[in-house]
N, C-alpha and C positions, 0 to 999 in steps of 0.2 A: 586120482592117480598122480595125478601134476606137482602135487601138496607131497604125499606121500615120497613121492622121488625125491622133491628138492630138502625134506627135514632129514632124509638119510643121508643126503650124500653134505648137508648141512652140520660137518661135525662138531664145530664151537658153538654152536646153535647161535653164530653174528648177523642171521637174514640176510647173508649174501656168503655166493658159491666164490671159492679162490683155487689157486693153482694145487693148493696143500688139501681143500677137500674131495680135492676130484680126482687125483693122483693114483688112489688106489683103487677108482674104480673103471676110470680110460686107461687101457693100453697102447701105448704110443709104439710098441716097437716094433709092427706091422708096418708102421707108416711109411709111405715110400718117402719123405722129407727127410723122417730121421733116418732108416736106412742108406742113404745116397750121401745123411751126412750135411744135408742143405739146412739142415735146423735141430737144435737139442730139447730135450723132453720139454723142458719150462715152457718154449717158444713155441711148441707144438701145441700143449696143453691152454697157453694163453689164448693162442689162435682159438682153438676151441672154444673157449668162452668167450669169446668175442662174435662169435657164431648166433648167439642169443641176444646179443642189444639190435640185430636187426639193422634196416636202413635209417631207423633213428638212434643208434646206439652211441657211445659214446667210448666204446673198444678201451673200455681202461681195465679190463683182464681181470671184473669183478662180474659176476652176474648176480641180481638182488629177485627177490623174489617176482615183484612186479614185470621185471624182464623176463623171466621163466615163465610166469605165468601167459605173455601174453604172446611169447613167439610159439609156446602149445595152443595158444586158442588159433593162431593163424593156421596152425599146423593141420589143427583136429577139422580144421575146414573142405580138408581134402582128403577127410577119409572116408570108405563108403559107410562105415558104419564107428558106432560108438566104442563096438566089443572089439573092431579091428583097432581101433584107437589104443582100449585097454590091454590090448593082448602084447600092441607093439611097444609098450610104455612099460609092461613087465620083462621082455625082451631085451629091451633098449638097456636098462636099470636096474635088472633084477628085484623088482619089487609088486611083492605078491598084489592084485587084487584084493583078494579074504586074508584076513590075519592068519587064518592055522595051512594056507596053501600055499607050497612052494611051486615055484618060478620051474619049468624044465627047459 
């Protein structure tokens, strides 16, 4: 599923996420930051992917697969189950489990 999310939302297919392939699938205009106006979408979205390098990261507003992969394996640490994992990862990313099932 971890695979799966990061080659869709991976659309130059470069192995690493940037502010232009995530763009259309976060919606920033929820955000109370940008709402209030204390940051604009770039800034919000950067932030975002700086969310994934973690306390070893390197916040430079790219995330590469190795970073995705290993802030889900932290993640899926704390789930009670595998299926809650998958369910929360089609959710999260709208990305089916089975190839012919859509996401609700």
């Amino acid at each position: 599923m971890v695979l799966k999310a990061f080659a869709m939302m991976d659309r130059d297919n470069s192995g690493k996420l940037t502010v232009d392939d995530i763009v259309s699938v976060f919606d920033v205009s929820m955000n109370p930051e940008f709402l209030e106006g204390r940051a604009n979408k770039d800034q919000i979205l950067s932030n975002f992917l700086n969310q994934f390098d973690g306390p070893r990261g390197n916040n430079d507003g790219c995330v590469t697969l190795d970073e995705f992969v290993d802030y889900y394996t932290d993640l899926s640490m704390s789930m009670p189950s595998d299926e809650y994992f998958v369910r929360m990862m089609e959710s999260t990313w709208q990305v089916p489990e089975e190839e012919n099932s859509q996401v609700v």
